[in-house]
C-alpha positions as CSV (number, residue, x, y, z in Angstrom):
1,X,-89.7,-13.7,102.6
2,X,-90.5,-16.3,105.1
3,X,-87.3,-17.7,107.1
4,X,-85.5,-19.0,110.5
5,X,-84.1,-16.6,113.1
6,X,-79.8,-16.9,112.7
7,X,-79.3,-20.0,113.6
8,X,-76.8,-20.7,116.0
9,X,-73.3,-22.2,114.0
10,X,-69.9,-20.6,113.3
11,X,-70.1,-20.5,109.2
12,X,-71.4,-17.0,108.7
13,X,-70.7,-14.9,105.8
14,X,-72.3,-11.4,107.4
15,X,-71.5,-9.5,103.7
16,X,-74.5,-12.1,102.0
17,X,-76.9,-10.0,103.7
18,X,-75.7,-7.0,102.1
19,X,-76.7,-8.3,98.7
20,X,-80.2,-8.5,99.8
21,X,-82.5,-5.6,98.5
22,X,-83.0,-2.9,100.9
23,X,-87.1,-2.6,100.2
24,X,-87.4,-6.9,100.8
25,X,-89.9,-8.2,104.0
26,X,-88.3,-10.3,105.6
27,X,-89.8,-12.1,108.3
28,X,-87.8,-14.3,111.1
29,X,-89.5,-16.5,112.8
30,X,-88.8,-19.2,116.0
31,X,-87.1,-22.3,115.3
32,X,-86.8,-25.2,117.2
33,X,-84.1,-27.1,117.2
34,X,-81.5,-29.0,119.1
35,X,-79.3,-27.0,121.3
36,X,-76.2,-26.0,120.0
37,X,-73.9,-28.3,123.3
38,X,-75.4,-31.3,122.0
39,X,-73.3,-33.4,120.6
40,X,-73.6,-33.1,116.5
41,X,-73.3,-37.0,115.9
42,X,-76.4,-37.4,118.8
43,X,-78.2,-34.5,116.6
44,X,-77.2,-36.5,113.5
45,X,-78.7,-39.8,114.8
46,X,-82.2,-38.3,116.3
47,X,-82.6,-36.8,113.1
48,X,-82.6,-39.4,110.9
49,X,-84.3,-41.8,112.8
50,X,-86.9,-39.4,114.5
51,X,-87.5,-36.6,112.5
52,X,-87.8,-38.3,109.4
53,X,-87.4,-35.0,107.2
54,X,-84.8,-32.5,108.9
55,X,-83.7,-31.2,111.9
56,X,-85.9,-27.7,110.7
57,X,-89.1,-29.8,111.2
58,X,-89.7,-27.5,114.5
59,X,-89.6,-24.6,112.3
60,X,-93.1,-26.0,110.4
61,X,-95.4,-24.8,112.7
62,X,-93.9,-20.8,113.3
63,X,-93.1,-20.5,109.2
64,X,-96.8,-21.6,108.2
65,X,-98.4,-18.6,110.9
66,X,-95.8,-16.2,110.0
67,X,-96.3,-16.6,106.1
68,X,-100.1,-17.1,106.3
69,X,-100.1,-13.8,108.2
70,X,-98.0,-12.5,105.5
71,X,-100.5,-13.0,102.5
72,X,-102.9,-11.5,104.5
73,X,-101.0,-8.3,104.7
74,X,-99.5,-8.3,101.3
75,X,-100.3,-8.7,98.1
76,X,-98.7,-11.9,97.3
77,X,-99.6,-13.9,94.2
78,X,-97.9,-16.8,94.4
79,X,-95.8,-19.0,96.9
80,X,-92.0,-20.2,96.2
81,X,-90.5,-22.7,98.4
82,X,-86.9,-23.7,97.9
83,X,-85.3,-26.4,99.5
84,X,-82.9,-28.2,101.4
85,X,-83.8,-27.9,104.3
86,X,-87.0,-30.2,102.8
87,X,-89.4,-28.8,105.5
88,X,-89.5,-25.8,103.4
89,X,-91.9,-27.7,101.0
90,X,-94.0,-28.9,103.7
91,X,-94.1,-25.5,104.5
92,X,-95.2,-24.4,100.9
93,X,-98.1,-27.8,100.9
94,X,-99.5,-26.5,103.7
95,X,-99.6,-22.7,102.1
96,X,-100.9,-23.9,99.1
97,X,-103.5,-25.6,100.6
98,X,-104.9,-22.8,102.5
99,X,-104.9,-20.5,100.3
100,X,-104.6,-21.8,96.8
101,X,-102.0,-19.6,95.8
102,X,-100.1,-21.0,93.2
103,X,-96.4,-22.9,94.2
104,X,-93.2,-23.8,92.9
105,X,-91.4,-26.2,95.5
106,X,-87.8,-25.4,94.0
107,X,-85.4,-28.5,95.1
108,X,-81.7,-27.1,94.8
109,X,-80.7,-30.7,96.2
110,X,-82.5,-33.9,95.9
111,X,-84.8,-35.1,98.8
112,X,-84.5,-39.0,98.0
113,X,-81.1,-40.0,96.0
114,X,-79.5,-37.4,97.7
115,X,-75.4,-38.0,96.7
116,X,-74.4,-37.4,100.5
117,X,-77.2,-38.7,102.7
118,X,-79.0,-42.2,103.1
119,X,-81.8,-43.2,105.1
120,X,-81.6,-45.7,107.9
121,X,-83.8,-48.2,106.8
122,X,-86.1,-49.0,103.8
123,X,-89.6,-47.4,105.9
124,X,-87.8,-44.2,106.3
125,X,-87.0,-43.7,102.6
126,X,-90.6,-44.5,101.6
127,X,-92.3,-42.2,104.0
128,X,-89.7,-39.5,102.2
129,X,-91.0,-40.4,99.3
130,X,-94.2,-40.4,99.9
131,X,-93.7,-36.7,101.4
132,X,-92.3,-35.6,98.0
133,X,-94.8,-37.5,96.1
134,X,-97.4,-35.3,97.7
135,X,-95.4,-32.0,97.1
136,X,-94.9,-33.4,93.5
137,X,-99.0,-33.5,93.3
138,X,-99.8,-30.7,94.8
139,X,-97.2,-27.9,93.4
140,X,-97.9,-26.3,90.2
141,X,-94.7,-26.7,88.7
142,X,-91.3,-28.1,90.3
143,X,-87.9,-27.0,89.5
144,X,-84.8,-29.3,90.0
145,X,-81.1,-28.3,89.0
146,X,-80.0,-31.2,86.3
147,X,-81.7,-33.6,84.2
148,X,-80.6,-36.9,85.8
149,X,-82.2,-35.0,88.9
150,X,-85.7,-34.5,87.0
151,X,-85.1,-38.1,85.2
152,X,-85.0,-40.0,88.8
153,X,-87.3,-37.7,90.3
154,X,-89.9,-38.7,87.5
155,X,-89.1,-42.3,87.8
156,X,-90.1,-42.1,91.4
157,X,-93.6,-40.5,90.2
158,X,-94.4,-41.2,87.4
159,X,-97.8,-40.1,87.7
160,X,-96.5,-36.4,87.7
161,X,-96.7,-35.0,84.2
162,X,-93.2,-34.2,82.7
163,X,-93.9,-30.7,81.8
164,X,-94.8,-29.7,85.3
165,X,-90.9,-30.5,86.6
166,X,-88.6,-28.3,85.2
167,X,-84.5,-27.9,84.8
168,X,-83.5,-24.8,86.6
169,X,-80.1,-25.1,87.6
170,X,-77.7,-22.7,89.9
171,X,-75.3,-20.0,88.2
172,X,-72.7,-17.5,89.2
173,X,-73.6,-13.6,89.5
174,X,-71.1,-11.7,87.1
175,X,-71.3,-8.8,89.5
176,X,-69.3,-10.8,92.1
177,X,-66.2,-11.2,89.6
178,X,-66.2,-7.2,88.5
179,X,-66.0,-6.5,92.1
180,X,-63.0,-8.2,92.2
181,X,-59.4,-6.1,92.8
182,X,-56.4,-7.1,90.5
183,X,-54.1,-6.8,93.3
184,X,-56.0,-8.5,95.9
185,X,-56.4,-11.2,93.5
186,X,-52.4,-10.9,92.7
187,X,-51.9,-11.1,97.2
188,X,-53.8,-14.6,97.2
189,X,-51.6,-16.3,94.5
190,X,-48.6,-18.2,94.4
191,X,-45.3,-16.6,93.7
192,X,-43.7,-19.0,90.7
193,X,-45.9,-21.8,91.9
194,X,-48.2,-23.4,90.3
195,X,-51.8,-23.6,92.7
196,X,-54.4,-25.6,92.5
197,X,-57.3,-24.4,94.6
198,X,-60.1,-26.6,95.6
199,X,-63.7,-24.3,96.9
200,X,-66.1,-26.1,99.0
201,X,-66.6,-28.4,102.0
202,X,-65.9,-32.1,102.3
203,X,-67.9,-34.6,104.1
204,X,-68.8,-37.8,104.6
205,X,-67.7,-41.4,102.8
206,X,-67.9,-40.2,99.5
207,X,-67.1,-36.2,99.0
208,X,-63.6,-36.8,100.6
209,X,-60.1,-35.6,98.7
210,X,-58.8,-39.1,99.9
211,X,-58.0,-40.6,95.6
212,X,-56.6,-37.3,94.9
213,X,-54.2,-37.1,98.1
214,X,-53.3,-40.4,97.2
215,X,-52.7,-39.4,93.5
216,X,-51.1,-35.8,94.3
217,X,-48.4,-37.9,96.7
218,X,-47.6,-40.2,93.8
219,X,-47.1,-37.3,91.3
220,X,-44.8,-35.3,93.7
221,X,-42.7,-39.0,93.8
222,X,-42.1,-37.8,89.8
223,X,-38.5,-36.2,88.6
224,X,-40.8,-34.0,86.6
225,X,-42.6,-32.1,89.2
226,X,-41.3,-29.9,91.5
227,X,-42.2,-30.5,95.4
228,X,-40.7,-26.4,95.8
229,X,-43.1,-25.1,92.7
230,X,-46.6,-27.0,93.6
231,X,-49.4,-25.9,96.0
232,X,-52.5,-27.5,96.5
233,X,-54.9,-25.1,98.3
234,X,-58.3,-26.3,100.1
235,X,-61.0,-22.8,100.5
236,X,-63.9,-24.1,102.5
237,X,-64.3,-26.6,105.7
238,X,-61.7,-29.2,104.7
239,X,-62.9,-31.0,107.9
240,X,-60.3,-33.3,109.9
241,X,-60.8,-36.0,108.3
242,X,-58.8,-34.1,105.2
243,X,-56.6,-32.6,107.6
244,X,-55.5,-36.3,108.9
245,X,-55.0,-37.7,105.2
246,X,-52.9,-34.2,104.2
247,X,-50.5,-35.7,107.6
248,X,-50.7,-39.0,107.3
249,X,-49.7,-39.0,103.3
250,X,-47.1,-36.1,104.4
251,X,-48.1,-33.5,102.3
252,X,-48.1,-30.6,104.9
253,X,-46.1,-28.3,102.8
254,X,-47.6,-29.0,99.3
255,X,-50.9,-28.5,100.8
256,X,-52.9,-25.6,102.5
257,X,-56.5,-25.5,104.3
258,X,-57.8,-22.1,105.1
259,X,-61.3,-23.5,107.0
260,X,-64.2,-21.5,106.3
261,X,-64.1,-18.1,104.3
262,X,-66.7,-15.3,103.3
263,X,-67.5,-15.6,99.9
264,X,-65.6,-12.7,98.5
265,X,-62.7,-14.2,99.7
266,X,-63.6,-17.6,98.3
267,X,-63.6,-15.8,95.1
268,X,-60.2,-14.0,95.6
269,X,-58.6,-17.4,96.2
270,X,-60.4,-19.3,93.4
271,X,-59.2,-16.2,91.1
272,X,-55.6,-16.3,92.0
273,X,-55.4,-20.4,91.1
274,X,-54.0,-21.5,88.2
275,X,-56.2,-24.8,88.2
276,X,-59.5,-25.6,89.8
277,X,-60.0,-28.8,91.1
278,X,-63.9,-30.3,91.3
279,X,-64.6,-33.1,93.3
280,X,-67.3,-35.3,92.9
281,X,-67.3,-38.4,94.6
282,X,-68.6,-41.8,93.2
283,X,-71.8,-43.3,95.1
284,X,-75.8,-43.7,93.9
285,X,-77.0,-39.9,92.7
286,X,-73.8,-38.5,91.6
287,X,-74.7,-38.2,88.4
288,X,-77.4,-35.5,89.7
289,X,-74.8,-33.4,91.6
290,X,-74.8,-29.8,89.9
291,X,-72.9,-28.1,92.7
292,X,-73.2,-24.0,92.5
293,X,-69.4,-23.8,92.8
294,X,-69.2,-25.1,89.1
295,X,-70.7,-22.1,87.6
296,X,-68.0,-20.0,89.2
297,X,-64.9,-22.3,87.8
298,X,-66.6,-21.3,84.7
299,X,-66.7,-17.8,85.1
300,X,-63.5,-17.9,86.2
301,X,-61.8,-19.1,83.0
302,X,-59.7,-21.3,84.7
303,X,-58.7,-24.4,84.0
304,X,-60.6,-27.4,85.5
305,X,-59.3,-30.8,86.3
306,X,-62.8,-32.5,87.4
307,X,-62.8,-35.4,89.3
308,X,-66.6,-36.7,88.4
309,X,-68.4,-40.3,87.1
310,X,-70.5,-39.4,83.9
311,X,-72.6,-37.2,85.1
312,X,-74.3,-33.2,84.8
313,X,-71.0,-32.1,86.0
314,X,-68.6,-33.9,84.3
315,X,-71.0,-33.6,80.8
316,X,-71.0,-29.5,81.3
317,X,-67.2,-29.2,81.6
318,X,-66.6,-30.9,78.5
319,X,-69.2,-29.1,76.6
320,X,-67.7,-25.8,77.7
321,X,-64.4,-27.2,77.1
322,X,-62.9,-25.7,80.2
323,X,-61.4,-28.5,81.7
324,X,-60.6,-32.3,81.7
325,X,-62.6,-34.9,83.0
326,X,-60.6,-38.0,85.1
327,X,-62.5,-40.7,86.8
328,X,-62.6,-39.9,90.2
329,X,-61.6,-43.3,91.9
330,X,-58.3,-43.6,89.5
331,X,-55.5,-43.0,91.3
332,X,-53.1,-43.8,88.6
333,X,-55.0,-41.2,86.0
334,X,-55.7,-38.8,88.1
335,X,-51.7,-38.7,89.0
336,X,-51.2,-38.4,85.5
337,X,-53.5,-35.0,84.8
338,X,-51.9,-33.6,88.0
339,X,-48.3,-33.7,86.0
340,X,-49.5,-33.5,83.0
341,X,-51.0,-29.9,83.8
342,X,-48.1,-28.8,85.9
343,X,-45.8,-29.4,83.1
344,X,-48.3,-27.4,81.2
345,X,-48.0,-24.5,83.6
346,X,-43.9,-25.0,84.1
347,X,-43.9,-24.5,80.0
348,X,-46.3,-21.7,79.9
349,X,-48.8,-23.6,77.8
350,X,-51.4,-23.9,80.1
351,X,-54.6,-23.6,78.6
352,X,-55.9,-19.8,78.5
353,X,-58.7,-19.6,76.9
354,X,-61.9,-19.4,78.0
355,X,-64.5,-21.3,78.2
356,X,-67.2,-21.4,75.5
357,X,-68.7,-18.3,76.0
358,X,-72.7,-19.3,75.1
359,X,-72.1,-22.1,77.8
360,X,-70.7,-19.7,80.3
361,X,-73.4,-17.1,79.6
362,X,-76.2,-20.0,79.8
363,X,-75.8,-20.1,83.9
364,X,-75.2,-16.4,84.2
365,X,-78.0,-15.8,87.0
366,X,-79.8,-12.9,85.6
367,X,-80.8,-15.1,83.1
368,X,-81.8,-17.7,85.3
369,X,-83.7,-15.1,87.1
370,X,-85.3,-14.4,84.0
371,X,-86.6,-17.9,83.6
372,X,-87.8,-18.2,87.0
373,X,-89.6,-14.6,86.4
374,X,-91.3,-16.3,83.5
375,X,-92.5,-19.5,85.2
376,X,-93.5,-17.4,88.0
377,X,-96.0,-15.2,85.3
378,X,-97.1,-18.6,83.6
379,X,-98.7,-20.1,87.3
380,X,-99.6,-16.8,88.2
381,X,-101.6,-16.7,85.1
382,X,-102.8,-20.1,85.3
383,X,-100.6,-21.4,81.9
């Protein structure tokens, strides 16, 4: 494995590296990148209008030696590039072309139609695409995480065969929930609350809790929903923006951000909720968005309320009936599910049974792995 020296930022989770098997090459190589002091909206701004692909473009040069080097030394059979950042598949065009190894450029987030990006003007988004038109070409197969992901990305190229991009989505490792102890589970709950725990980050226009702030406020307005007995708890980088709305809609002691966490502890937190909350905000792409954390909520076997357009996300919680689906810009509805499942939870009705079980099991990661070991045999083979 091929990858950056630690880069220099405060989200860490050390106990990741623990998971990684003891007998696995892995080579660190230079990266260069902005410093650190510089401002990150000045980072931000070169990037897109400079870089044109990511501010990892300075690692191109260091990962291509370091990884030719390595298939000169070892006995490597085929090339695997995943991405973001994107320069990772410029990385694996360039390895494919010296060596013609075969390559899967795996994108675990869309390069153009991205849900949370946008290019500056209508030149930068065609050289992108013309970048990922090559790796389309070039790669003997290409694996995505939904189908409206592999549907636009087809769209865009449509001179790419449709068997050579396939649907390969992110799961949740059953080992991380049997690690779990009951009564550090039991520590992160709510004493004769009812908590609703959101996982993951928020950024930008669109992934914001803004509607459901706005909705959660109205609801605690309601005779029928006790201020004392709810508790809204954000488990990832909330971000001040989310911090400001929490104050500004005074909901300081309904709600709780803990910043940043290890993922154990994420998992701790997201175990001890009675509801999940998913968050998928409305703008060109969502329907793509196939965020990893929504294989956990499964797993979990709690209930979901999902904030989603129609969409992979949205579509997969109600096939696995673990949840209930509200659109995400409804105040007024969304306001309504929040009471309507606390009343649920003050009766002791709320849903407790899990998920169906082939659904869950379809996104449990060995047998993702599996797939990917197959595909990895078919190019290897020449199929």
């Amino acid at each position: 494995m091929v990858t950056a020296r630690q880069p220099h930022t405060r989200l860490k989770d050390e106990g990741l590296s623990d998971e990684i098997p003891q007998e696995a090459r892995i080579v660190r190589t230079a990266d260069l990148r902005f410093p650190g002091w510089l401002p990150w909206r000045l980072r931000a701004w070169i990037t897109r209008w400079l870089l044109l692909v990511d501010e990892h473009i300075g690692w191109l040069f260091f990962s291509t030696r370091a990884a030719l080097q390595c298939i000169q030394q070892e006995s490597i059979q085929a090339i695997y590039s995943s991405s973001a950042p994107y320069t990772d598949h410029l990385v694996g065009y360039r390895l494919k072309q010296h060596t013609k190894l075969p390559w899967i450029a795996d994108f675990r987030d869309p390069w153009i139609g991205n849900f949370s990006t946008n290019f500056p003007t209508r030149l930068h988004q065609q050289m992108a695409e013309k970048m990922e038109g090559d790796v389309l070409r070039v790669a003997d197969r290409v694996l995505v995480v939904s189908e409206p992901m592999r549907q636009a990305m087809l769209s865009r190229h449509p001179q790419v065969p449709e068997a050579k991009v396939t649907v390969l989505p992110n799961g949740y490792d059953p080992e991380d929930f049997s690690a779990l102890q009951p009564e550090m589970v039991q520590a992160m709950g709510e004493v004769e609350r009812c908590l609703i725990v959101y996982s993951g980050s928020f950024y930008g226009q669109r992934q914001t809790a803004q509607k459901f702030l706005q909705a959660l406020k109205r609801t605690l307005e309601r005779p029928t929903v006790s201020r004392e007995r709810l508790r809204v708890r954000f488990v990832g980088n909330a971000g001040k923006q989310t911090l400001e709305q929490i104050q500004s809609y005074s909901l300081q002691d309904v709600c709780q951000a803990t910043g940043y966490l290890p993922h154990r502890e994420s998992l701790l937190h997201l175990m001890a909720a009675d509801i999940l909350l998913l968050i998928i905000g409305r703008g060109p792409g969502s329907e793509a968005v196939f965020t990893g954390k929504i294989f956990e909520y499964l797993a979990s076997g709690k209930t979901i309320l999902c904030l989603a357009d129609p969409g992979a996300a949205a579509d997969l919680v109600r096939e696995a009936q673990a949840g209930v689906v509200v659109d995400p810009e409804d105040i007024a509805e969304i306001a309504a599910k929040i009471e309507s499942l606390y009343q649920e939870w003050d009766s002791g009705r709320l849903k407790r049974q899990q998920p169906e079980p082939e659904v869950v099991r379809r996104y449990d990661r060995r047998a993702l792995s599996a797939q990917l070991a197959q595909i990895l045999d078919e190019i290897i083979d020449g199929g």
